[in-house]
Each structure stands twice: as C-alpha cells, then as structure tokens.
C-alpha positions as CSV (number, residue, x, y, z in Angstrom):
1,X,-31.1,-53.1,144.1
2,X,-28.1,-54.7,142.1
3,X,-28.5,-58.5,141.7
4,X,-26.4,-61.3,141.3
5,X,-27.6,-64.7,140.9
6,X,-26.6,-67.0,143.4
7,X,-25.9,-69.6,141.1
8,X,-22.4,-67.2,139.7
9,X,-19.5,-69.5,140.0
10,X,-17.2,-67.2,137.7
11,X,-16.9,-64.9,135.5
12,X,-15.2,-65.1,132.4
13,X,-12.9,-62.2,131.2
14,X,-11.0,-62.8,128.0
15,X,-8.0,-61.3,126.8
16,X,-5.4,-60.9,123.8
17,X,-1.9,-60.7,126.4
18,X,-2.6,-62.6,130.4
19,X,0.3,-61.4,131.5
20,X,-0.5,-57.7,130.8
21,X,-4.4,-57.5,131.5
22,X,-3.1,-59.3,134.6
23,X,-0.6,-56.9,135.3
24,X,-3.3,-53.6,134.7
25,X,-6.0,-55.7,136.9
26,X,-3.6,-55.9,139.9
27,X,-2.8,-52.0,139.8
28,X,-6.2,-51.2,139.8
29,X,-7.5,-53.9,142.1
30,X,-4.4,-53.1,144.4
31,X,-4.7,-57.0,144.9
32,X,-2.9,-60.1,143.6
33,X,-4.4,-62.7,141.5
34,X,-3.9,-66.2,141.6
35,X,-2.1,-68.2,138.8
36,X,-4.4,-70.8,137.8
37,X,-3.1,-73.3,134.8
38,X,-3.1,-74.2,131.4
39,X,-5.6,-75.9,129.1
40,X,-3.4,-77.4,126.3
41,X,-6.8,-78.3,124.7
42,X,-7.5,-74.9,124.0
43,X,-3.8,-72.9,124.0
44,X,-5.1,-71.0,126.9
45,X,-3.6,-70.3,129.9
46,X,-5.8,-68.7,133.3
47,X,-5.5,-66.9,136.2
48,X,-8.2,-66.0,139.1
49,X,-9.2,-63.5,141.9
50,X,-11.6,-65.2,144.2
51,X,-14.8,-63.2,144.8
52,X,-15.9,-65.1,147.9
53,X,-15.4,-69.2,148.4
54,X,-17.1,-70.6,146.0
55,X,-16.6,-67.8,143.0
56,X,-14.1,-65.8,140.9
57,X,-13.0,-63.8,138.2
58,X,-11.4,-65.8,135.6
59,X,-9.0,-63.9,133.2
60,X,-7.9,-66.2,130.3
61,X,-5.8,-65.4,127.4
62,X,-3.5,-67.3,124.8
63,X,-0.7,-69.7,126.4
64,X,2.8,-68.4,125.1
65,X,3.6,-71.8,126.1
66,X,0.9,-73.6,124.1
67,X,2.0,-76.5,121.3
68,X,2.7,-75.2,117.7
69,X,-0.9,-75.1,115.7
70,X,-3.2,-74.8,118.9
71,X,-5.0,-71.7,118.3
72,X,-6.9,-70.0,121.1
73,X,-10.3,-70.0,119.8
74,X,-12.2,-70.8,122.6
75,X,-14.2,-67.0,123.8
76,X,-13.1,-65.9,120.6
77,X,-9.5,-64.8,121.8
78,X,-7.7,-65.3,118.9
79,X,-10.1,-62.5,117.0
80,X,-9.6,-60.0,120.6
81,X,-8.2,-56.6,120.0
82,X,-9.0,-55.8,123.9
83,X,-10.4,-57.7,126.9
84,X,-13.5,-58.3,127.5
85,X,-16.2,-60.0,129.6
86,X,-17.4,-62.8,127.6
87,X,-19.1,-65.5,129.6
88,X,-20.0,-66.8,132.6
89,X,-20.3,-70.1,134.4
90,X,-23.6,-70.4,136.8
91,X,-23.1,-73.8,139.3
92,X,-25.0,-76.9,138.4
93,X,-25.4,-80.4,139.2
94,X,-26.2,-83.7,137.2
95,X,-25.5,-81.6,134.7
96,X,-26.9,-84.1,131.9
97,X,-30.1,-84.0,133.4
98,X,-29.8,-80.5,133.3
99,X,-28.9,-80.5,129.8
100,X,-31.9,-83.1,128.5
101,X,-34.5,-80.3,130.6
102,X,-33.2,-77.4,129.0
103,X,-33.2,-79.3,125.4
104,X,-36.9,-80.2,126.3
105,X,-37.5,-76.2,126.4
106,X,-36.0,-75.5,123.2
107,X,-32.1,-74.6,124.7
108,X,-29.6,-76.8,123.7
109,X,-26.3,-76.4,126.2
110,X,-24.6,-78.6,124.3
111,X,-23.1,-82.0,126.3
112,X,-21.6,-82.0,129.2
113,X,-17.6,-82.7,129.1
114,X,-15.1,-83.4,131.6
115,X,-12.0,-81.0,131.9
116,X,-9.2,-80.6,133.9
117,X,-5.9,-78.3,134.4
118,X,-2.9,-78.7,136.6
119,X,-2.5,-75.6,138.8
120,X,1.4,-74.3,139.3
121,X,1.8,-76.1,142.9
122,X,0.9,-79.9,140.5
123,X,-2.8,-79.8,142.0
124,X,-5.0,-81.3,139.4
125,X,-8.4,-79.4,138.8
126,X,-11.0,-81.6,137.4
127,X,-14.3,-80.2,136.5
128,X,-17.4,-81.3,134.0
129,X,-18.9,-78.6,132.3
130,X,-21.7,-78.3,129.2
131,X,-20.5,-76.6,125.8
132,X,-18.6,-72.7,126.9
133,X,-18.2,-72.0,123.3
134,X,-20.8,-71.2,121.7
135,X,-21.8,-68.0,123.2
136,X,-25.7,-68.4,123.6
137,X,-27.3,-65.1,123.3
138,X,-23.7,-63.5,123.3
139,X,-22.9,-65.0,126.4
140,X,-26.1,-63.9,128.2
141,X,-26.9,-67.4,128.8
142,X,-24.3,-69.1,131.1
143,X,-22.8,-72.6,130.3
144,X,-22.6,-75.0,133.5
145,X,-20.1,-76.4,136.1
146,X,-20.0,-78.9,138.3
147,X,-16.5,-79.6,139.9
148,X,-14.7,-83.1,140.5
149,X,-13.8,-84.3,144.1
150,X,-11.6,-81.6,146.0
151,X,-11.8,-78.2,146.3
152,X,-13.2,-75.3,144.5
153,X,-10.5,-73.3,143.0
154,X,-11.6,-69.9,145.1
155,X,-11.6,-71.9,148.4
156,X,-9.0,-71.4,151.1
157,X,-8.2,-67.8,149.5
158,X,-9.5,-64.8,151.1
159,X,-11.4,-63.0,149.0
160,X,-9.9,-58.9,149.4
161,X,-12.7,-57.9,146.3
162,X,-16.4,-57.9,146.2
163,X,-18.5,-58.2,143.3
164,X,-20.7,-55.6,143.4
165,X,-22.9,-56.0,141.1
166,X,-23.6,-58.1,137.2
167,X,-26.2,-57.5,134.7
168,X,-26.5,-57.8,131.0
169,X,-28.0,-56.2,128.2
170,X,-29.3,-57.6,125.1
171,X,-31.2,-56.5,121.9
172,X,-34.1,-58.9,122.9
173,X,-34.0,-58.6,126.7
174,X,-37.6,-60.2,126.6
175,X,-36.7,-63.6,125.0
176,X,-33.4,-63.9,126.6
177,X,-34.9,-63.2,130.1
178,X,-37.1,-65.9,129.9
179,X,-34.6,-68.4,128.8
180,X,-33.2,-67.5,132.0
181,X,-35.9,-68.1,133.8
182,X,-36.3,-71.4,132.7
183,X,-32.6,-72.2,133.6
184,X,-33.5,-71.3,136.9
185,X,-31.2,-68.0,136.4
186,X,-32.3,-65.0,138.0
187,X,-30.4,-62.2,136.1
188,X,-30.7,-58.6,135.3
189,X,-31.2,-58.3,131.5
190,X,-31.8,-54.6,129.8
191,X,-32.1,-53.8,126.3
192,X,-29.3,-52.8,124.3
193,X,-27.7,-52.4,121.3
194,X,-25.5,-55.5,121.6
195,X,-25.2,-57.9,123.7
196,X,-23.1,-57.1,127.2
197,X,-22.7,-58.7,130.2
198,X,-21.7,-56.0,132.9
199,X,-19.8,-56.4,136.5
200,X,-18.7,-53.7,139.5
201,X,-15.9,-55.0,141.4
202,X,-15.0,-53.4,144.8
203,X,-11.5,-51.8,144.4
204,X,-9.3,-50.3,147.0
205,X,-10.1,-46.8,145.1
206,X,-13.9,-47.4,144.6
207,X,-15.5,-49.2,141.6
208,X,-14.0,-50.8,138.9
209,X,-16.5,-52.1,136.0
210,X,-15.8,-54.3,133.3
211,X,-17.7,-55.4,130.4
C-alpha cells in the first residue's frame, strides 16, 4: 500500500524556466496553480498547487525579476537542464530542539532560519525552517518547517489534485531508512542507482509522476 508520511508539508519541484514547467503542469493537471512569491535572497521565484490544507507542490525556478548577481543556487537550479523533484519539507515544531536531537544522533539539519516572501495579493508569508540546501542523502532526508502566525499557504484553496503516492530510492536504502526513522519520518525508501524521490499526482486523465 503506497505511503505518505504524514508529516509532508510540500514537495519541492525545481526547475530551469517557472513560467513554462508551470505552463506544461497546468495542461497536464488540467488545474491552475497558485502564484506564490519571490525570495530575493535566493533569485527564486515560486508557485504552488495545494494537495490538501495543510500541503503542496512547490514549483520554484529562477526569478526573471531577481537583482543583478543573485544567482539561483539554492536546489541546484542554476546547474538544471530539466525539472526535477529535489526536496521536500516534512512539518516540525521547536524546530531547534529538533535540530540539537537529531545532532545528538549523528544528523546535523543545519540551524534553523527564519524566512519570509510576500505573496502577489501583499500577504506576507513568514516561516522558520532548518538548512534546505544541502541535499542530505540527495534530498531523501527532508529539511523542516514550522510556519509564523497566519495561515498555511495551501489553506482556503481547494485542493482539485491528490497525491497519490511518494517514495524514494537510494543506493543505501538501509542507512538512509534509519536516519528516517530517527527523525520520526515514516517513508518508503528502495535501493537504487541514485538517489530519487518519486510522487503520483491524481490528474484529470489518470496519473502523473514526477521525479
């Protein structure tokens, strides 16, 4: 039975061109995505389909908009030659607790920073989230949210899509498993020849599956 852990807040899906992987996403989704904002820190812009109230697909790419000499290095979308799922966020709280457990078990999250990103409509976003850069076992491991006062960027949007199903693979499926496991993170891990993370999405013509 396919498994999703209920911690998911979003998944991560990087790109070289937004506008056009948003474009191809909404013909095959047959459904509208939400414009999210910009990250002038990282010379990204976003934009989401909500998979339920408190999750989402996040699909990132470089900000045509974004100051002179701000590279988009964050996911590794300034080296992308095509999208690709590249991360995702599980839900957490006190997240520097969180952080000092995990470093007590040999994985280091990396600290916890606040964020924030100004949605088209001048709604402010604020999150706090631990290091998303680094891609711990090629982005097997999650990094962790915990959003500010207000609401979660999926809420008050009806969610048309389901997530069917996310798994990963890894070369070491044993050692990355149980680093999940002491995160708390119940997820599907397989062997592989690289690592992978995996999703189904319901689609208005059957499944769509990205990776």
């Amino acid at each position: 039975m396919p498994t999703i852990p209920p911690q998911l807040d979003h998944l991560v899906y990087a790109v070289p061109d937004l506008a056009a992987a948003v474009a191809e996403l909404e013909e095959s989704l047959g459904l509208p995505f939400l414009a999210g904002g910009r990250h002038p820190e990282w010379g990204t812009r976003n934009a989401i389909l909500p998979l339920g109230p408190a999750s989402y697909l996040e699909v990132i790419g470089p900000d045509p908009e974004s100051a002179a000499g701000v590279a988009p290095t964050v996911f590794g979308i300034d080296r992308l030659s095509a999208p690709r799922l590249v991360a995702w966020a599980a839900r957490g709280t006190d997240l520097p607790g969180l952080t000092a457990r995990a470093r007590g078990q040999g994985i280091e999250l990396g600290a916890p920073s606040p964020g924030s990103r100004v949605r088209p409509d001048g709604t402010v976003v604020k999150w706090t989230l631990t290091d998303p850069t680094q891609g711990r076992a090629g982005g097997v491991l999650p990094f962790f949210i915990e959003w500010g006062s207000g609401e979660h960027p999926a809420a008050g949007a009806e969610a048309e899509t389901e997530l069917l199903d996310f798994s990963a693979q890894h070369p070491d499926p044993e050692s990355v498993s149980a680093q999940l496991r002491i995160l708390g993170i119940g997820l599907d891990v397989v062997r592989g020849p690289a690592a992978a993370l995996l999703a189904t999405l319901q689609t208005r013509d059957g499944a769509l599956d990205l990776r």
